[in-house]
C-alpha positions in Angstrom: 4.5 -14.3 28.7 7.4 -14.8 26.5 6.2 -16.0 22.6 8.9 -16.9 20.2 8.9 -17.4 16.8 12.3 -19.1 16.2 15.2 -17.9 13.8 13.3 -17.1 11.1 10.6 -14.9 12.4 7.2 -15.3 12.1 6.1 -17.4 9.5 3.7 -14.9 8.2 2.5 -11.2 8.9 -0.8 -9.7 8.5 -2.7 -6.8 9.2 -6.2 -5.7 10.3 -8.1 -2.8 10.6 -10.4 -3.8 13.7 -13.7 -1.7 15.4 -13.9 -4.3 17.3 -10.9 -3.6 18.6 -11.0 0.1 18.6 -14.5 0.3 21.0 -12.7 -2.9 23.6 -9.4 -0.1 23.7 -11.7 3.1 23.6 -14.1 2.3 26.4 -11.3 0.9 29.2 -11.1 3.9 30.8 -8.2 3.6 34.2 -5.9 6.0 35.7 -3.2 5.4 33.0 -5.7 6.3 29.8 -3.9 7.9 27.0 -5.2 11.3 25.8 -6.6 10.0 22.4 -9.0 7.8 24.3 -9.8 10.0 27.0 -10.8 12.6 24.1 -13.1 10.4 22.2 -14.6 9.3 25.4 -15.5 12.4 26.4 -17.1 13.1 23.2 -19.7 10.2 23.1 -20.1 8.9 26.4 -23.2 10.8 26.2 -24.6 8.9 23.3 -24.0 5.7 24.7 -27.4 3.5 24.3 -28.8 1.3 27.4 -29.0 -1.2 25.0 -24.9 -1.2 24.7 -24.8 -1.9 28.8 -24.4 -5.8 28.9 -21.0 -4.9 26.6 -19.8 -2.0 28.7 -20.3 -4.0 32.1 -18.4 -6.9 30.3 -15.6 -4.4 29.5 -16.0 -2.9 32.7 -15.5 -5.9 35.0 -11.8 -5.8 34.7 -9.8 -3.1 33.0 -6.5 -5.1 32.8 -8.0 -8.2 30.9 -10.5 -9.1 28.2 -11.5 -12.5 26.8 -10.4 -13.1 23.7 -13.2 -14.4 21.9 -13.9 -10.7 21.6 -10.9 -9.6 19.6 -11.2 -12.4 16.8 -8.0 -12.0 14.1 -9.6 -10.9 11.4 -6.8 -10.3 8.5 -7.7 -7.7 6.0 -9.8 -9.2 2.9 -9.7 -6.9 -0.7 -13.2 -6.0 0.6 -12.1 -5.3 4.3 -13.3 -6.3 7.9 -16.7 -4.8 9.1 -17.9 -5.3 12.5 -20.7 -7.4 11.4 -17.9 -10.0 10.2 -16.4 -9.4 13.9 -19.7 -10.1 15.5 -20.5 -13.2 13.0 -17.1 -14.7 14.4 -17.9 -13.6 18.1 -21.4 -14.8 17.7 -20.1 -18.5 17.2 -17.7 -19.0 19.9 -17.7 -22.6 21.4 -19.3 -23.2 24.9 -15.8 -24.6 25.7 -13.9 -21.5 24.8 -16.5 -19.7 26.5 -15.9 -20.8 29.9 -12.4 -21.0 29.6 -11.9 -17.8 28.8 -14.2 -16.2 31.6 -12.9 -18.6 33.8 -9.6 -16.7 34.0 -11.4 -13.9 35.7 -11.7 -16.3 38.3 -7.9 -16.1 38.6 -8.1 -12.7 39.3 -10.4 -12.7 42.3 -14.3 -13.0 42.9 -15.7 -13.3 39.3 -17.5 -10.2 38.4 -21.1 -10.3 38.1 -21.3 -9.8 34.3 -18.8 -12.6 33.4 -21.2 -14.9 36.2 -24.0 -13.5 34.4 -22.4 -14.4 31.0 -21.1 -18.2 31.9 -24.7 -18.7 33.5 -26.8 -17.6 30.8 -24.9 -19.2 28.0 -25.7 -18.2 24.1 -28.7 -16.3 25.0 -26.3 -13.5 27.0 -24.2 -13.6 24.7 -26.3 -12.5 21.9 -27.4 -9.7 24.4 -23.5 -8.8 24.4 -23.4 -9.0 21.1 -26.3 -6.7 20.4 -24.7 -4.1 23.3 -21.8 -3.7 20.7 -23.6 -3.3 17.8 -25.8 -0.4 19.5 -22.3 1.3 21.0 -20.9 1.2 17.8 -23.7 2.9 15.6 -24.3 5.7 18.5 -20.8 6.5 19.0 -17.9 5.1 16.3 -19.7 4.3 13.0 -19.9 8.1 11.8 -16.2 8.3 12.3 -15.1 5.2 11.3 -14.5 5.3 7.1 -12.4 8.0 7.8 -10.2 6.1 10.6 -10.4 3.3 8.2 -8.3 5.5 5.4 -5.6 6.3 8.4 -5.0 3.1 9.4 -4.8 1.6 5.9 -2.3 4.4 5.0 -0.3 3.0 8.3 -0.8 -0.6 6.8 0.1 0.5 3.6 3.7 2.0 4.7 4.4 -1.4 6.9 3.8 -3.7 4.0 6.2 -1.2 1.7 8.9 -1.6 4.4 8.4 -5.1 4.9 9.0 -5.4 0.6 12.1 -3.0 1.2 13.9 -4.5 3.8 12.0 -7.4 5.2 9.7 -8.3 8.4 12.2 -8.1 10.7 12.8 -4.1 9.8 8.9 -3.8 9.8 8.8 -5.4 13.5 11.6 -3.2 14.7 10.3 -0.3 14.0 7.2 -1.4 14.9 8.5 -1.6 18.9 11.8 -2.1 20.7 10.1 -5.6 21.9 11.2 -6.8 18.4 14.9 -5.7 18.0 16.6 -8.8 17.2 16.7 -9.9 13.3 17.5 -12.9 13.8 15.8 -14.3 16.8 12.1 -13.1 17.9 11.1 -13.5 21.8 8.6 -11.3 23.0 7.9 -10.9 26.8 4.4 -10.0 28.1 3.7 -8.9 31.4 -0.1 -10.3 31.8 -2.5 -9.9 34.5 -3.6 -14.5 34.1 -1.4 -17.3 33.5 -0.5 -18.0 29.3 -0.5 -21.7 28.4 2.0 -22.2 26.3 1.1 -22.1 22.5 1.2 -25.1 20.6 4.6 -26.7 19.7 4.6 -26.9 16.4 3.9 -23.5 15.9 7.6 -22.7 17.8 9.3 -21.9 14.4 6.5 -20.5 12.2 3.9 -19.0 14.0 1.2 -16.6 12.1 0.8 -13.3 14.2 -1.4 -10.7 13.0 -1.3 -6.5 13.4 -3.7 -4.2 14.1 -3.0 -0.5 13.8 -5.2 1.1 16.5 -5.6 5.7 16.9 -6.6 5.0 20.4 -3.4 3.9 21.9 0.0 6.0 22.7 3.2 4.4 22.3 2.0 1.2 23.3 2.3 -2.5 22.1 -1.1 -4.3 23.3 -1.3 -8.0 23.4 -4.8 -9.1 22.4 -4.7 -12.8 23.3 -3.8 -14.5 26.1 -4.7 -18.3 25.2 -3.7 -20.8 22.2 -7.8 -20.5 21.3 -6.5 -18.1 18.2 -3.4 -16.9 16.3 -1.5 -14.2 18.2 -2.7 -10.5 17.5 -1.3 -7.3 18.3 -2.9 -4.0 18.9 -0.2 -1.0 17.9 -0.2 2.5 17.4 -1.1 4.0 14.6 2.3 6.5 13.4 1.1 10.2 13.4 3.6 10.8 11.1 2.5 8.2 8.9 -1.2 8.7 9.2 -0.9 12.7 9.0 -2.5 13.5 5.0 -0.3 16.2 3.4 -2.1 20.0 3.7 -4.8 20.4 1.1 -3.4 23.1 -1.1 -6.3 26.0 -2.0 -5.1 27.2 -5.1 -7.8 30.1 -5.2 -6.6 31.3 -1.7 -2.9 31.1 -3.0 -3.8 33.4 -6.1 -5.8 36.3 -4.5 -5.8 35.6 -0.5 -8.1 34.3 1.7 -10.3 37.4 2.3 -11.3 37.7 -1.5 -11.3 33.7 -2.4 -14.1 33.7 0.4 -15.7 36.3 -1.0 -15.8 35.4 -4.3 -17.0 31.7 -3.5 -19.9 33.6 -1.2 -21.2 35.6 -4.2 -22.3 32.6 -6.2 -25.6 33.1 -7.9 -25.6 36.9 -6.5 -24.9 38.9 -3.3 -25.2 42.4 -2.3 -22.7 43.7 0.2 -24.5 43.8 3.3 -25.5 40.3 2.1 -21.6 39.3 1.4 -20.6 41.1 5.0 -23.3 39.4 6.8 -22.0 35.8 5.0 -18.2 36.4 5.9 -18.9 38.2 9.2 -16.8 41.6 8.6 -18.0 44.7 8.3 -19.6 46.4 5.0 -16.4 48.6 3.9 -14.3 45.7 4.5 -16.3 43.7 2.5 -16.7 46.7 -0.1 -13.3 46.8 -0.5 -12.9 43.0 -1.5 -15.6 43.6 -4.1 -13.7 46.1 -5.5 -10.5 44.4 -6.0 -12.7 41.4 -7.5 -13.8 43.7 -9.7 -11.2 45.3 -11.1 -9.4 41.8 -11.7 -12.8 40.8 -14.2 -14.1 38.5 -11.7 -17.5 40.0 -10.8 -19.8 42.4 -11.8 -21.8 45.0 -9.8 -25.0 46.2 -10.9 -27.0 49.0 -8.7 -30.7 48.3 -8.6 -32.3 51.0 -6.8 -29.9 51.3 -3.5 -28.7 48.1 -3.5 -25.5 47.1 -5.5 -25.7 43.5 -6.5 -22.6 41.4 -7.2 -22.3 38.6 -9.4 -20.1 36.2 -11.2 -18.2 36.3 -14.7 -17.4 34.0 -16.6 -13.5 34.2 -16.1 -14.7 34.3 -11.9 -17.0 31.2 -12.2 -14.1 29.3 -14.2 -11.9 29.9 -11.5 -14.2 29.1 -9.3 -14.9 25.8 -10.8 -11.2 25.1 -11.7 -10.3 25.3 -7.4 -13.1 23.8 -5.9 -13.5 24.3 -2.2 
């Protein structure tokens, strides 16, 4: 498939944060799986609802092609995209996209049972569809996903700085080798159906949207295959970008990581077989970190009977309070 977007580049860029298209990339599972699928496969597959099988046959039935009704462009909004919004738009497809799209399984061989099962039974297997994604996604991604959300906006967030700095074409270069060219944009798609050719008088100005994805590795993925929406593209989310800066324990820095734990497990009041128990070491070692907290005005030990209780002073519950954990 070759898609270009004239001289000028695209007309416009946008960005997505998609589950949608995080559980279509996360579940095809072939021989050529990067390891940051693989790994989150193997940590839910177990949770996977019955409910969610009409979806994972769907996904199943070919691992090299998906409809596209099922990765709707869905541009970021001040308020984001939510998989409900994804669902609303898949929900609605026409009957005539419908059957054109599953139709191209036919131009890979025999159709599969669950896209037969899908073009026979209309809306109604849809919606069952429909429902299968919404089960997989609360079992197995929804837990996870506000903090995948913050990763890929801080992606998003460095693409639209570069794209201020130096302009699209800079932000599509380094984006993937596909887009080298500033001044002319063709990009060549090996696909496993036939592309009709989008519509001409998009040739000089078409809208293409990006979608940074944690589940792919190196790769540039094309998520449409038919005029039926605006182009969108699945890319990889930058470690380097995504990586936060170490968290900086400012209690550990000042008096080591030994006696910050120990101070933070004394709290309300601990003796030391209580305080070695809680840090698993042994009672001299923990002894000793008592003793150097003690010295410094930190705690207090008071002995009632044979047990020494340690608690808190007011300098060690400011510090405590000024480097929370």
């Amino acid at each position: 498939m070759t898609l270009e977007f004239g001289e000028q580049g695209p007309a416009a860029v946008q960005f997505a944060v998609s589950p949608m298209q995080h559980l279509l990339i996360g579940l095809n599972q072939h021989s050529s799986t990067p390891l940051p699928r693989r790994r989150w496969w193997r940590t839910v597959r177990s949770r996977v609802p019955v409910s969610a099988l009409p979806f994972l046959d769907l996904v199943a039935a070919n691992p090299f092609y998906f409809p596209d009704f099922l990765t709707p462009p869905m541009p970021q909004t001040r308020t984001g995209v939510s998989l409900a919004d994804e669902l609303d738009v898949i929900s609605s497809v026409s009957t005539e996209r419908l059957h054109d799209e599953l139709g191209r399984y036919a131009e890979l061989g025999p159709v599969p049972r669950p896209v037969a099962r899908l073009l026979d039974g209309g809306n109604r297997q849809l919606q069952r569809v429909v429902q299968g994604i919404h089960a997989i996604y609360r079992a197995c991604l929804v837990d996870d996903w506000p903090d995948m959300v913050k990763l890929l906006n801080a992606d998003i967030s460095v693409r639209q700085g570069i794209i201020g700095e130096r302009g699209t074409s800079w932000m599509l270069a380094d984006l993937d080798p596909a887009f080298s060219d500033p001044t002319r944009f063709e990009l060549t798609i090996m696909a496993p159906v036939p592309i009709p050719a989008r519509p001409k008088h998009e040739a000089d100005g078409t809208e293409i949207v990006l979608a940074p994805n944690l589940f792919l590795c190196g790769l540039l993925s094309p998520a449409f295959t038919s005029p039926w929406q605006q182009p969108l593209f699945a890319y990889t989310a930058t470690p380097t970008i995504l990586a936060p800066p170490p968290a900086v324990d400012g209690l550990v820095a000042l008096i080591g990581k030994g006696k910050a734990a120990a101070l933070r497990a004394i709290g309300t009041g601990r003796t030391t077989t209580e305080l070695a128990a809680l840090l698993e070491v042994s009672a001299p070692a923990a002894s000793q970190h008592t003793a150097t907290l003690r010295a410094a005005g930190l705690i207090t030990s008071t002995r009632h009977g044979q047990r020494v209780v340690h608690t808190l002073t007011p300098l060690g519950t400011n510090l405590l309070n000024a480097n929370p954990h």
